[in-house]
matplotlib code that plots the C-alpha trace (Angstrom):
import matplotlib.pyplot as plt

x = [0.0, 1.4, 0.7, 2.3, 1.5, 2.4, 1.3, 0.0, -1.5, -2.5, -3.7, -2.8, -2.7, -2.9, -2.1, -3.3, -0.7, -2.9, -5.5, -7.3, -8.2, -9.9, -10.9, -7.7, -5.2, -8.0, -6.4, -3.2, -4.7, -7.4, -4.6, -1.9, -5.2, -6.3, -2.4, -2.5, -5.8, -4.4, -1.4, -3.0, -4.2, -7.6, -7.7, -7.4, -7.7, -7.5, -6.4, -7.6, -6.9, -5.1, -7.6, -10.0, -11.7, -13.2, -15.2, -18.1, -15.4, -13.4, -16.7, -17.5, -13.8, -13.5, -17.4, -16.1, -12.6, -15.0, -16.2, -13.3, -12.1, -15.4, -15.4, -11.8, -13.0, -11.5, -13.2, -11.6, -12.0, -11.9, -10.2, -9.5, -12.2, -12.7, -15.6, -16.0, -15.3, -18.0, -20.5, -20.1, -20.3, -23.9, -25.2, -24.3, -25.6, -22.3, -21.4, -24.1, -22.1, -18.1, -17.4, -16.0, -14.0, -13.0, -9.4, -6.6, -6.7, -10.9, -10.5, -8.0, -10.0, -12.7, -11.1, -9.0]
y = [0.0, 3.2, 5.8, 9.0, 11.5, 15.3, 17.3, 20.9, 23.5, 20.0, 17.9, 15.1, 14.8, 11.4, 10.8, 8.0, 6.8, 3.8, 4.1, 1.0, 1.1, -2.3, -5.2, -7.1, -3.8, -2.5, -3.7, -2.0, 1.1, 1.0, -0.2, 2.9, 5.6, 3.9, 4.3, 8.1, 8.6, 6.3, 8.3, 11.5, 12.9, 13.6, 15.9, 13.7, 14.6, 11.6, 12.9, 10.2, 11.9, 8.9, 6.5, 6.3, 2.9, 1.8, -0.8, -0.8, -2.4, 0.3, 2.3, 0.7, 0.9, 5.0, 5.3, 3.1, 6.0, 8.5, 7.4, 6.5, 10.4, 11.4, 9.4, 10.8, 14.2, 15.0, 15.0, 13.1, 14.6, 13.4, 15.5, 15.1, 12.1, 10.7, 10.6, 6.9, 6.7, 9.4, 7.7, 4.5, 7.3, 8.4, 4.7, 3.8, 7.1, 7.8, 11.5, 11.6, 11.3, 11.6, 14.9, 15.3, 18.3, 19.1, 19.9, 19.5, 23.6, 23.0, 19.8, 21.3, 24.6, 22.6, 20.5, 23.5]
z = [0.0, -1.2, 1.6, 2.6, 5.3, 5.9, 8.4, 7.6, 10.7, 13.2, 10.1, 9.2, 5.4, 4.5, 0.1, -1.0, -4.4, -5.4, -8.2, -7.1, -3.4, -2.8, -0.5, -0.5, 0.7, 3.5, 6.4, 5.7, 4.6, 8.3, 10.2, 9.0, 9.6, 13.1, 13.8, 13.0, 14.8, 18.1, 18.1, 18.3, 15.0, 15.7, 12.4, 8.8, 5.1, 2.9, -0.2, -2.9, -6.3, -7.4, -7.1, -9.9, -8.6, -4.8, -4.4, -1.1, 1.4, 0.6, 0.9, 4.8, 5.6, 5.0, 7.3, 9.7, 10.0, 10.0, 13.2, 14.7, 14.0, 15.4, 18.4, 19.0, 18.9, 15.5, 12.0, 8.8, 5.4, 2.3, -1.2, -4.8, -5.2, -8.9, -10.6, -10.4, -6.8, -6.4, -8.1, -5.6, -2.3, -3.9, -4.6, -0.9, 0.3, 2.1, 0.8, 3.6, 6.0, 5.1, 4.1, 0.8, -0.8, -4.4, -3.2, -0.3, 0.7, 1.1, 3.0, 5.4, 5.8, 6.8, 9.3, 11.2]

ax = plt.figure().add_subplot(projection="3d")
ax.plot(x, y, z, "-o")
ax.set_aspect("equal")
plt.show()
């Protein structure tokens, strides 16, 4: 799993360098976020302009960090999200409840 993370005014930018975030590379990717949010970064944006294709684990894995951040006391953000990967956050009516933003600056705006 290609991952890297910067930190920019308490956030915790998280860029995802995959363009296919599925099923089989979910535990690494939940495992390195709970990791961030367990160590203390309560504030996450989950830059995903790489990935062009998700599938509804992925979907279920990125509600299940939300609340993790939430129940923290911190908020997670999503940025840069695809068109295809957009589509599958409408079907499973989850751009209901993760935030998403067209770019990293409004993501980490939101979360400050």
């Amino acid at each position: 799993m290609n991952l890297s993370t910067d930190r920019l005014q308490g956030i915790a930018i998280v860029r995802v360098t995959e363009t296919r975030l599925l099923y089989p590379m979910l535990s690494e990717f939940a495992g390195a976020i709970g990791a961030l949010i367990d160590g203390g970064d309560r504030r996450l944006v989950i830059d995903l302009s790489t990935v062009t294709s998700v599938d509804s684990a992925t979907v279920g894995c990125l509600m299940d960090l939300h609340r993790q951040a939430d129940a923290a006391g911190g908020a997670l953000r999503l940025c840069g999200v695809q068109k295809r990967v957009e589509t599958m956050l409408e079907m499973t009516g989850a751009q209901d409840v993760l935030k998403v933003y067209a770019d990293e600056a409004s993501a980490i705006k939101s979360a400050s």
